[in-house]
C-alpha angles and dihedrals in degrees: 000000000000117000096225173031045137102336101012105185137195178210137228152157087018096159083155113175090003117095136192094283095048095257140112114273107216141106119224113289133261145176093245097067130180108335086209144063127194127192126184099209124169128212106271104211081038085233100110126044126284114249154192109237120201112204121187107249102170100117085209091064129104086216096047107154094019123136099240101183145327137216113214112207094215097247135084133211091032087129100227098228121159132004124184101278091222133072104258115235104223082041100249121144121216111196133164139230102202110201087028097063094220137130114206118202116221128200110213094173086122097026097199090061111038130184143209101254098172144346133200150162116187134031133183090347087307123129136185102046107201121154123031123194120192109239127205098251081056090253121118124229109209145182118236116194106227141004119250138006088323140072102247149138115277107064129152147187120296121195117209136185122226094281097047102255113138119261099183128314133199138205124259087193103115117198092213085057142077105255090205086069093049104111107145099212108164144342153214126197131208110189099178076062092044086232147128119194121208137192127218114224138138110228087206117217126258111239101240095070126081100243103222126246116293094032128137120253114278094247097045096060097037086055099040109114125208142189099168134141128178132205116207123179092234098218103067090016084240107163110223107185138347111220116200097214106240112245123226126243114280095358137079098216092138093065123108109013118212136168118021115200141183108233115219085255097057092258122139122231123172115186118210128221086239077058106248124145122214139180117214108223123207096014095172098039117094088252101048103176134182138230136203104239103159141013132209128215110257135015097131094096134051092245088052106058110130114228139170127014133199123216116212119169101310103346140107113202125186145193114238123182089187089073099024098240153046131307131197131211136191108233094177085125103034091201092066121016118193127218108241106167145354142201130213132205140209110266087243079068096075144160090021106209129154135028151167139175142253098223089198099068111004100257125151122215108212124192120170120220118271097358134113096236133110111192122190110200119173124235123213109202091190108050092022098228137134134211131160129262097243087175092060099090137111116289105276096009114123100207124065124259143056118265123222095182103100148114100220124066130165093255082050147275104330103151121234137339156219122234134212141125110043133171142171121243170258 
């Protein structure tokens, strides 16, 4: 979630569907799904510890929908922001505490008890982790925001091993290029190109928290505007060229980029927050450029911005708050998606934000930003259609959804809480 325009919010690393290797990360479908979900969700008077929620997920199940444990991490205000979108293999959890600038390491080996496995800031003099992506050899390669003790402009990638300890970094800073624009988000990788595709966004800084020495002013960052994109070779983290993604005429659909993501093809899309969808051309070639191929309603207004996609098959699915709700499109020809379903929420859904996929069924995990809601909506690849789970809900409750707004958890009474990263597994 971005804290701007004023709370701009966001994506990142949704590499959703694309693994390491560049290929989808699924195994075949059944009716059975992830018997687990779980949900990264943050205190929200930051009074009582953040926490990892597991919620029962198995539509077979008697308790389908119930909150099953948490794991409080024994810290509030973290601001529980991103996790990976895709079960980890080695069942290792990577999850991020935004203003906190920490990454918290979750084992999910019994996934109704999880555990604290690592934590960490900094690595490699970078600072800010935000998006993580699984690579092939189990490490993640992710973007931290700035360089040093503030939040700042000039960040890089950072590659960890499973217990967080830094492998070799690189720095996103591009002589040809405006420091002041350099804001590694997310990030996609395509190892049969031997590359790694990053976007450039602030993620801005709510008011409440003390930004650290060496930070820019709070109105600086919460007014700083990006449209860059930025092309790594992926086996020396080498960057090889940055793109500002052109804007359309009248609009600023360029603006904010967001998730970059690896289509089944091989073809390159990056979504923005002022939800415009691009393809990057040429992506090998010394003059990679970008196009505007598809736009979203909404991303003029803070409650608008469109956030994190999913990709399934041939279809590119996104979450869009205007609605509220969720749009797919067919991709099946990059240069010119086509709009093939929608779904829309209850306003009481609103500001639809982050999601990620069960691989196993086809099913789509929705949170909204800022908000205390968990959603479940199916998929069908071959018909292209959405609809929402009405039978995910809380034993005994008769609407959809998961509330998140309650006094009462399984590590105690806590009060209410904030939502974000959520994924199916294992």
């Amino acid at each position: 979630m971005r804290y701007r325009i004023l709370v701009l919010v966001t994506v990142a690393l949704c590499f959703t569907g694309i693994s390491g290797s560049g290929k989808t990360a699924t195994a075949a479908p059944t009716s059975e799904g992830s018997p687990y979900l779980f949900v990264w969700a943050g205190d929200a008077a930051r009074q009582s510890s953040d926490f990892l929620a597991v919620i029962d997920a198995n539509p077979a199940s008697s308790n389908y929908g119930r909150i099953v444990s948490t794991l409080p991490v024994g810290a509030t205000g973290t601001v529980p922001h991103h996790t990976e979108y895709e079960f980890p293999q080695d069942n290792l959890l990577f999850a991020n505490g935004w203003v906190a600038g920490r990454t918290f390491i979750f084992d999910l080996s019994q996934p109704s008890k999880p555990r604290i496995a690592e934590q960490f800031e900094d690595r490699a003099g970078y600072s800010f982790p935000h998006s993580y992506v699984r690579l092939a050899n189990g490490h993640r390669l992710g973007t931290f925001q700035s360089h040093g003790e503030g939040y700042a402009p000039g960040g890089g990638l950072v590659e960890v091993d499973a217990n967080g300890s830094a492998i070799r970094s690189a720095s996103a800073v591009d002589p040809a290029v405006d420091k002041d624009l350099i804001w590694p988000y997310s990030l996609a990788v395509a190892p049969q190109l031997d590359l790694a595709i990053s976007s450039s966004t602030p993620m801005g800084w709510p008011k409440w928290a003390k930004l650290p020495p060496g930070s820019w002013p709070l109105n600086k960052i919460n007014s700083q505007v990006t449209a860059q994109v930025q092309i790594w070779r992926l086996s020396d983290l080498r960057l090889s060229n940055t793109i500002t993604l052109p804007p359309d005429s009248p609009g600023k659909h360029n603006e904010f980029p967001a998730e970059p993501r690896v289509l089944p093809d091989g073809s390159i899309y990056v979504n923005t927050f002022r939800c415009g969808l691009y393809r990057i051309k040429d992506v090998s070639s010394a003059r990679p450029s970008a196009e505007l191929v598809y736009t979203f309603p909404g991303g003029d207004s803070d409650h608008t911005l469109c956030a994190v996609p999913v990709v399934v098959g041939h279809y590119w699915i996104q979450t869009v708050p205007a609605l509220p709700g969720l749009i797919a499109l067919d991709v099946s020809h990059p240069e010119k998606p086509v709009e093939v379903s929608r779904l829309k929420f209850e306003t009481r859904f609103a500001m639809a934000h982050w999601m990620a996929a069960d691989r196993r069924n086809h099913r789509l995990v929705v949170t909204g930003m800022d908000q205390n809601w968990v959603l479940v909506a199916r998929f069908d690849p071959d018909k292209g259609t959405l609809s929402l789970d009405e039978t995910f809900h809380e034993p005994g409750a008769a609407e959809p959804g998961i509330s998140f707004d309650r006094q009462q958890w399984p590590h105690g009474k806590a009060g209410p809480a904030i939502v974000h990263g959520a994924l199916f597994g294992p």
